[in-house]
One Martini backbone bead per residue (centre of mass of N, CA, C, O) as a GRO file, in nm:
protein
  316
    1UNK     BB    1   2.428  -0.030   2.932
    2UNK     BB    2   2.203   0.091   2.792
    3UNK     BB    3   2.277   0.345   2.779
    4UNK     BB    4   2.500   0.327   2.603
    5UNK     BB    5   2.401   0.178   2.357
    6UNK     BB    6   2.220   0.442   2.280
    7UNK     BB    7   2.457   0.645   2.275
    8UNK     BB    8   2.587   0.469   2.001
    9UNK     BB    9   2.385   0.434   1.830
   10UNK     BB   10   2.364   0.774   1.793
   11UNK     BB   11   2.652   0.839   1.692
   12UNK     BB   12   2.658   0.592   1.451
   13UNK     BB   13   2.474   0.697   1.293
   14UNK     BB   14   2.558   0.961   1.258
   15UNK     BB   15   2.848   0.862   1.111
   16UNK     BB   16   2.731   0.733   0.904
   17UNK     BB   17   2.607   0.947   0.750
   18UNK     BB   18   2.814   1.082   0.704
   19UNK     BB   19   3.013   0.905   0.498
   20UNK     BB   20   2.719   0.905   0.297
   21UNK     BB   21   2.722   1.194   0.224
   22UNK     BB   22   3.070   1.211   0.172
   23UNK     BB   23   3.068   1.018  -0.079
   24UNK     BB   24   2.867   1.129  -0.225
   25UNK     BB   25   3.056   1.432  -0.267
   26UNK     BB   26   3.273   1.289  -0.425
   27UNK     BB   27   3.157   1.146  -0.620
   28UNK     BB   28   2.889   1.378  -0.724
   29UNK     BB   29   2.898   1.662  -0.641
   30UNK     BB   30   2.668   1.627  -0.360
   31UNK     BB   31   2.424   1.754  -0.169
   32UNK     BB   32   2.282   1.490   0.038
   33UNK     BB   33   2.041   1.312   0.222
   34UNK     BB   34   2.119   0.965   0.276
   35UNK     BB   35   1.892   0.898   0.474
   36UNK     BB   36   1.576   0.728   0.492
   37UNK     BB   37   1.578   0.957   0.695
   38UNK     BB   38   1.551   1.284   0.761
   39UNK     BB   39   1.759   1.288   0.963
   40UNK     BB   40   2.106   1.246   1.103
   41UNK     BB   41   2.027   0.918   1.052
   42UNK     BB   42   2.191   0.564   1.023
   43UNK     BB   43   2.042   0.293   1.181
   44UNK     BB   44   2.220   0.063   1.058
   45UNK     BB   45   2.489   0.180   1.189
   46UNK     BB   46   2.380   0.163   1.505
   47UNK     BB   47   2.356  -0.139   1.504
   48UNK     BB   48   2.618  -0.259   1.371
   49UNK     BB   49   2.798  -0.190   1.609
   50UNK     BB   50   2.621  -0.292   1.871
   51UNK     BB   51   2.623  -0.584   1.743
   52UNK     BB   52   2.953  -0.623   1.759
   53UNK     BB   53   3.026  -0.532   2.061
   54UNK     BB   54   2.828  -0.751   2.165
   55UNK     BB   55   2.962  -1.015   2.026
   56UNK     BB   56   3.314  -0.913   2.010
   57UNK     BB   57   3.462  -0.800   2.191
   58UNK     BB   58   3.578  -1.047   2.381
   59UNK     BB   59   3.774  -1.055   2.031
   60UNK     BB   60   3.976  -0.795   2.025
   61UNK     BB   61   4.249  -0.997   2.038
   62UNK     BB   62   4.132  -1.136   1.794
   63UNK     BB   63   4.154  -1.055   1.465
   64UNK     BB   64   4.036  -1.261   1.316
   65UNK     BB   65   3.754  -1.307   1.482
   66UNK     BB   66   3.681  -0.994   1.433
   67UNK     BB   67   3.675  -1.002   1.129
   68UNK     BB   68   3.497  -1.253   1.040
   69UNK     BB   69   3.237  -1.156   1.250
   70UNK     BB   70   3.169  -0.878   1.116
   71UNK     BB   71   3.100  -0.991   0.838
   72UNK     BB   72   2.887  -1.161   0.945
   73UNK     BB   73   2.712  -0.953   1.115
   74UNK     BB   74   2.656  -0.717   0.883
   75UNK     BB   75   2.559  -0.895   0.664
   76UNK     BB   76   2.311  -0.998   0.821
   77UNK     BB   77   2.181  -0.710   0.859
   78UNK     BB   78   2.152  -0.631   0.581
   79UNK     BB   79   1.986  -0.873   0.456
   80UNK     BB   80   1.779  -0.836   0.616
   81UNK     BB   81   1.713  -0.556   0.590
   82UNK     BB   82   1.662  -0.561   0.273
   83UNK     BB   83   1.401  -0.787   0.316
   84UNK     BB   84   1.253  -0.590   0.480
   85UNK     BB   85   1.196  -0.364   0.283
   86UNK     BB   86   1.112  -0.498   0.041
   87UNK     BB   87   0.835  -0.633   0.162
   88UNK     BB   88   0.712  -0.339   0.268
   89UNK     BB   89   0.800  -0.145   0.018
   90UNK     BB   90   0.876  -0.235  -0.264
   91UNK     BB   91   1.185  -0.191  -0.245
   92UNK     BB   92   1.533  -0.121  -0.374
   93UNK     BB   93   1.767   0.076  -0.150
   94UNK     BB   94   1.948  -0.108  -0.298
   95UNK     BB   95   2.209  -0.261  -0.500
   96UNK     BB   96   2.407  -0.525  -0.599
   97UNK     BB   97   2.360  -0.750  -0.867
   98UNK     BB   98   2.661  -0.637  -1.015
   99UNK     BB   99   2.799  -0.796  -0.807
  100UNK     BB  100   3.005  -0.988  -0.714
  101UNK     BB  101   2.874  -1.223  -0.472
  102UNK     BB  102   2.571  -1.227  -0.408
  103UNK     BB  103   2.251  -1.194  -0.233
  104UNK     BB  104   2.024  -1.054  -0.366
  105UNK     BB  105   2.119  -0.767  -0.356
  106UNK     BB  106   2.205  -0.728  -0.052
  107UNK     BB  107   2.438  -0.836  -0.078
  108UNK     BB  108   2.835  -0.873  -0.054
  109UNK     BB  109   3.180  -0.954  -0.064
  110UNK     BB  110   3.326  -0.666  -0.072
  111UNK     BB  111   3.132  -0.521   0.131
  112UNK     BB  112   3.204  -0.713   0.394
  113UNK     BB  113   3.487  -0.683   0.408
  114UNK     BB  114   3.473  -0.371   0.431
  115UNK     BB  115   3.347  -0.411   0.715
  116UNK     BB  116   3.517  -0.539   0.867
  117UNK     BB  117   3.765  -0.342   0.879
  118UNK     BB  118   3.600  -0.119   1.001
  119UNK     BB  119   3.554  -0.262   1.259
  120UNK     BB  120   3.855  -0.302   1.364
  121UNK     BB  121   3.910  -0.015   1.391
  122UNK     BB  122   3.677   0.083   1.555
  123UNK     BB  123   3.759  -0.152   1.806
  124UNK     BB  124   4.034  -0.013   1.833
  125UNK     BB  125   4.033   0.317   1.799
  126UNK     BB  126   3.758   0.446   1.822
  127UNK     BB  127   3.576   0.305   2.069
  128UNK     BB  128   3.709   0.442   2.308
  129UNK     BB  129   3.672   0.707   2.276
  130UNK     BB  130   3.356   0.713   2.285
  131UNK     BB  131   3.364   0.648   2.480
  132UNK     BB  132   3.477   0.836   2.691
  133UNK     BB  133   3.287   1.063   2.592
  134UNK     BB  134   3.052   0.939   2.768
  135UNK     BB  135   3.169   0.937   3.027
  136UNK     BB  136   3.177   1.296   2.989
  137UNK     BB  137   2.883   1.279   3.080
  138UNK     BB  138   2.643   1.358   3.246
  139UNK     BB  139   2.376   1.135   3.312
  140UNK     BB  140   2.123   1.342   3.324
  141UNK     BB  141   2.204   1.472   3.055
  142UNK     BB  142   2.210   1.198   2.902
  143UNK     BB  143   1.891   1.125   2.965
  144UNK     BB  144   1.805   1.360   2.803
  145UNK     BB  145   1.908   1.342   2.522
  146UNK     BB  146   1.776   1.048   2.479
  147UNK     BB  147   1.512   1.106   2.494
  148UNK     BB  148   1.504   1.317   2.244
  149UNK     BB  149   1.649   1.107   2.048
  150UNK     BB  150   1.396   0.890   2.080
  151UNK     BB  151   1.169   1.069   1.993
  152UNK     BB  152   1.243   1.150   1.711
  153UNK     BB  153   1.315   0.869   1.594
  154UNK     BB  154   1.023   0.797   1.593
  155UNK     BB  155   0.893   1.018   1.425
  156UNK     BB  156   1.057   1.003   1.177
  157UNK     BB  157   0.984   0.709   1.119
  158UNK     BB  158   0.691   0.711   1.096
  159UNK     BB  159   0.701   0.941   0.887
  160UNK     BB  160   0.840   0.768   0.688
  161UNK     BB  161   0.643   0.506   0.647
  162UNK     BB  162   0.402   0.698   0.543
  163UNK     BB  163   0.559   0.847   0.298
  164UNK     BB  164   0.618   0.567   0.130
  165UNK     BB  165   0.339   0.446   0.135
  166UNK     BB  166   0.217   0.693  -0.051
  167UNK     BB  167   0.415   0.653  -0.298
  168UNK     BB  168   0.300   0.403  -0.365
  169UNK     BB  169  -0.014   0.478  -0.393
  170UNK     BB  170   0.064   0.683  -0.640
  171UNK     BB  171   0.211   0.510  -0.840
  172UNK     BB  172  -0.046   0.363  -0.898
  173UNK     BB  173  -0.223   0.545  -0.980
  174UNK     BB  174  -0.030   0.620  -1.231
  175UNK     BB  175  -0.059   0.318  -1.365
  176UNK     BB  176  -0.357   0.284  -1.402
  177UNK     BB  177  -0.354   0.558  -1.589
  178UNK     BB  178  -0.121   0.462  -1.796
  179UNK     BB  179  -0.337   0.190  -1.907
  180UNK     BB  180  -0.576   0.375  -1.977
  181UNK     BB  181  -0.395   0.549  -2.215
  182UNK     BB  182  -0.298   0.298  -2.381
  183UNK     BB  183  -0.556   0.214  -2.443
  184UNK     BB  184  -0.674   0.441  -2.608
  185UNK     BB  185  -0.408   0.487  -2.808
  186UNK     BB  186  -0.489   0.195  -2.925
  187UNK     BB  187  -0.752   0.262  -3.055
  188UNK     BB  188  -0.691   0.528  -3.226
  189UNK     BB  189  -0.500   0.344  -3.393
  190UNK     BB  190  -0.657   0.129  -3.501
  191UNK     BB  191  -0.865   0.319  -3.653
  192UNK     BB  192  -0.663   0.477  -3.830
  193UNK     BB  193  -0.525   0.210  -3.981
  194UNK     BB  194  -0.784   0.128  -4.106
  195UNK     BB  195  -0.825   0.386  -4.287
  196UNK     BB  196  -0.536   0.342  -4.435
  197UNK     BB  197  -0.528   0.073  -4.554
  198UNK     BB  198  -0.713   0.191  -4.799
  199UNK     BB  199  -0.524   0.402  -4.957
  200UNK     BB  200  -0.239   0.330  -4.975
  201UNK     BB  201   0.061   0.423  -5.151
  202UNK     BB  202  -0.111   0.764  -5.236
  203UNK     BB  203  -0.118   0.884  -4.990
  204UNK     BB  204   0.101   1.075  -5.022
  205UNK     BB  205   0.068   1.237  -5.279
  206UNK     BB  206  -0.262   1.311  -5.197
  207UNK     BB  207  -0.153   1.421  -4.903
  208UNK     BB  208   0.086   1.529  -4.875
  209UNK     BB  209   0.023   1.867  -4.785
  210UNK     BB  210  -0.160   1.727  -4.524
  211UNK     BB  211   0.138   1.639  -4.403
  212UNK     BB  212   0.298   1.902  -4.396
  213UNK     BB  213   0.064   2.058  -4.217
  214UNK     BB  214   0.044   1.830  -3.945
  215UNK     BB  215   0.362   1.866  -3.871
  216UNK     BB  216   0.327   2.177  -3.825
  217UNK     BB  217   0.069   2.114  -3.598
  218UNK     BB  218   0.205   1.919  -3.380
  219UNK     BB  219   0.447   2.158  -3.335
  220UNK     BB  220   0.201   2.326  -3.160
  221UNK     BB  221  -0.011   2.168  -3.090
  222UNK     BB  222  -0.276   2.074  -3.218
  223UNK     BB  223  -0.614   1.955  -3.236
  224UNK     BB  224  -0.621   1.914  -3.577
  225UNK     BB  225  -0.411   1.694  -3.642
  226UNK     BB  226  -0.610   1.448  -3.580
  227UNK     BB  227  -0.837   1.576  -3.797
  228UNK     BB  228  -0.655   1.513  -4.010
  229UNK     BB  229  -0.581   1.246  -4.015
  230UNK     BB  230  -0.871   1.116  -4.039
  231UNK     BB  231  -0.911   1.271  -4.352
  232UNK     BB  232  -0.642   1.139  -4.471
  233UNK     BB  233  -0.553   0.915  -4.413
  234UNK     BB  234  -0.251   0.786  -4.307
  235UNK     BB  235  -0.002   0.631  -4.291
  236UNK     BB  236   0.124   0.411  -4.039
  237UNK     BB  237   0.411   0.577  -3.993
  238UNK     BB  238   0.256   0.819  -3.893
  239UNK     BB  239   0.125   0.718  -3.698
  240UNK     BB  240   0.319   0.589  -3.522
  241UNK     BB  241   0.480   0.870  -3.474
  242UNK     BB  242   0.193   1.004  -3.334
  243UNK     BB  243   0.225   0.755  -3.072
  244UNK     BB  244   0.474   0.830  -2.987
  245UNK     BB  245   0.526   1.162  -2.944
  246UNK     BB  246   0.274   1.146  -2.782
  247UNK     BB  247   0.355   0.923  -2.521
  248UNK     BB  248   0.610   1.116  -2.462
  249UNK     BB  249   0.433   1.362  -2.377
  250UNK     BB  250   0.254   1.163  -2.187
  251UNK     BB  251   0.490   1.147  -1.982
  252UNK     BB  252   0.603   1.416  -1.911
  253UNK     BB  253   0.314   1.519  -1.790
  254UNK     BB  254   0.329   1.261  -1.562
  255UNK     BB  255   0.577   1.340  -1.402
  256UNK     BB  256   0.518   1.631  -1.347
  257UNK     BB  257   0.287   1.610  -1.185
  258UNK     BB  258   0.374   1.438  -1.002
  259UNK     BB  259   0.583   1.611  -0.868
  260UNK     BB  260   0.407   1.780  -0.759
  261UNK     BB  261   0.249   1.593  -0.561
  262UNK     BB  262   0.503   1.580  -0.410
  263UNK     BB  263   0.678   1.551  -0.098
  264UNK     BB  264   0.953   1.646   0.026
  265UNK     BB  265   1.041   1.356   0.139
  266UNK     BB  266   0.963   1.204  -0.131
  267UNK     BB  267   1.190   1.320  -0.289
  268UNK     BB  268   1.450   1.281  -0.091
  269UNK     BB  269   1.443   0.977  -0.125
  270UNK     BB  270   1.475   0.937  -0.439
  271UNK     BB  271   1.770   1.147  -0.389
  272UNK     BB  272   1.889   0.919  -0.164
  273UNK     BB  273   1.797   0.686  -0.370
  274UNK     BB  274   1.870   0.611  -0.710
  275UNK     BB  275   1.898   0.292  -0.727
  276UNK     BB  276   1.612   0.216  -0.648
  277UNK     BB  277   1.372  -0.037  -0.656
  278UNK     BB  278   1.083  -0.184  -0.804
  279UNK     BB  279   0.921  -0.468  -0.689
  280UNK     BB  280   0.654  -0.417  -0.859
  281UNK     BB  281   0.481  -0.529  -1.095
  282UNK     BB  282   0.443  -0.341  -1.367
  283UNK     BB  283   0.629  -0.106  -1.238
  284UNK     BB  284   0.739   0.236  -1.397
  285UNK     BB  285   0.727   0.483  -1.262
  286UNK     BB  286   0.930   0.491  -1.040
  287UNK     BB  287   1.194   0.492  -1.272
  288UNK     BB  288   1.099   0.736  -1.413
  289UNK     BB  289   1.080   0.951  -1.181
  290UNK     BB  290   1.380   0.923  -1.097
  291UNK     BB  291   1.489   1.011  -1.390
  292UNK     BB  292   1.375   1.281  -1.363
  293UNK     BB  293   1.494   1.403  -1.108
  294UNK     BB  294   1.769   1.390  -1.227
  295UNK     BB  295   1.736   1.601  -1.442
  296UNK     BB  296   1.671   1.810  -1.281
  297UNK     BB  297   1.920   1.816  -1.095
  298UNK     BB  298   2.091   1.872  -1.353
  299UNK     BB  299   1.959   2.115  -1.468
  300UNK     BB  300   2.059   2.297  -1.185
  301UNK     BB  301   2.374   2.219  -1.209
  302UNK     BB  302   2.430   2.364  -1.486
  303UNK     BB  303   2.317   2.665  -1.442
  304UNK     BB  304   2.541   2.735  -1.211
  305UNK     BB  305   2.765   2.654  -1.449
  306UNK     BB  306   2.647   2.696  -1.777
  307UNK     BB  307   2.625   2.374  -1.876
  308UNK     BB  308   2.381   2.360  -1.961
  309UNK     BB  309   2.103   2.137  -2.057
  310UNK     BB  310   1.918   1.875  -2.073
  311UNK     BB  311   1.709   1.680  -2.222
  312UNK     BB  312   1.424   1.520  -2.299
  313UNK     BB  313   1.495   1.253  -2.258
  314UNK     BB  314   1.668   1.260  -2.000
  315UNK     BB  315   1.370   1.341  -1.840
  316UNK     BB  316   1.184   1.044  -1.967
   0.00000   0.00000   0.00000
């Protein structure tokens, strides 16, 4: 029975896996690896057979029991891994939030239906055949397979788990650097701003052409911008103006900076789950990042196809 149920596991995993590729690749025309897992393989589909299989198997000739049963099964699997994934990952992995009749974004009540009903085709049509494929494995070969296929699933496990860990330690650290950034920009526009009223009304006047070549240094990107700031009081809008696309560009060059410094496996997960929401009060960094990930993505697949390219909001 363990023999069987390992092999089912490792089966319906797989197929879970395909299932969850061939959706994204229908919806959004991409091809992308949907699973927690680097493997080829999504362990809640393979728990979530197992566990329909070993409690309502002897309810599968009574299909209102099993369809019922089911939905029961599944949705509480569900609800389970996404509390569990996001206590300890600080991620919301999925996100049903927006739909009617959900449970705190981890379950919902459309989605539960269609688990049922998937539940009752898989029970009646499809494991009888995986049953007998399994069935035609010789069984030492069959135990050597899942031998393989136990070890591979334990170390993809462990070093994913790793990788979320180490994504999140990075997180913060970019949280942290991006408050000590805004401390200091609050500090610079305080002081512009207390030397700017003291100018009044006449600064634009007075200082016209001194503005009019600062917005020419700052498209330039010079250092000399500030220092002709701080020379001429500029009004507040002024300041405003270049506070926000200070912020803009140092926003832009933290997710940059960030995205080099990704592991493939965490771009990979970043990309596999792209409504995924961090739970973690006043991280900011995490939504940033996923949005630049999408950004270059898009600019990636209209290069290929010619339709232009993303813009800097896009990826912002």
């Amino acid at each position: 029975m363990l023999y069987n149920y390992a092999a089912y596991f490792f089966i319906y995993g797989f197929l879970g896996w395909c299932v969850e590729v061939t959706f994204k690749a229908l919806q959004k025309g991409i091809l992308q690896n949907r699973g927690f897992l680097n493997g080829a393989i999504c362990p809640i589909y393979g728990f979530g057979v197992c566990a329909v299989l070993l409690l309502l198997k002897p309810f599968e000739d009574k299909l209102w029991v099993l369809y019922l049963g089911s939905v029961v099964v599944t949705s509480a699997l569900e609800l389970v891994t996404g509390f569990l994934m996001d206590k300890l990952f600080h991620k919301r992995w999925w996100d049903y939030s927006k739909m009617p009749l959900n449970i705190h974004g981890y379950v919902c009540l459309l989605f539960s239906l269609v688990w049922g009903i998937a539940c009752v085709l898989l029970v009646k049509v499809i494991h009888p055949l995986i049953a007998n494929l399994v069935a035609l494995v010789p069984h030492v070969l069959g135990v050597v397979i899942l031998c393989v296929l136990t070890a591979t699933f334990i170390a993809d496990s462990v070093l994913t788990v790793l990788t979320v860990l180490k994504l999140n330690k990075k997180i913060r650290q970019i949280d942290e650097m991006s408050a000590r950034i805004k401390a200091q920009s609050d500090k610079l526009t305080a002081v512009l701003y207390k030397n700017a009223i003291k100018v009044g009304t006449k600064t634009e006047e007075k200082f016209g052409d001194q503005i009019s070549q600062m917005k020419d240094l700052y498209k330039e990107g010079k250092d000399k911008y500030l220092i002709m700031m701080e020379k001429a009081n500029v009004r507040k809008e002024e300041i405003d103006e270049y506070k926000r696309q200070k912020e803009a560009l140092l926003q832009l060059k933290k997710n940059g900076e960030l995205l080099k410094t990704l592991s493939f496996a965490q771009k990979r997960l970043l990309k596999a789950f792209p409504d995924a929401k961090s739970t973690d009060s006043g991280s900011q960094s995490f939504e940033e990042l996923k949005k630049y990930i999408a950004g270059v993505a898009r600019l990636k697949a209209e290069k290929k196809t010619g339709s232009g390219k993303p813009s800097k909001e896009e990826i912002s």
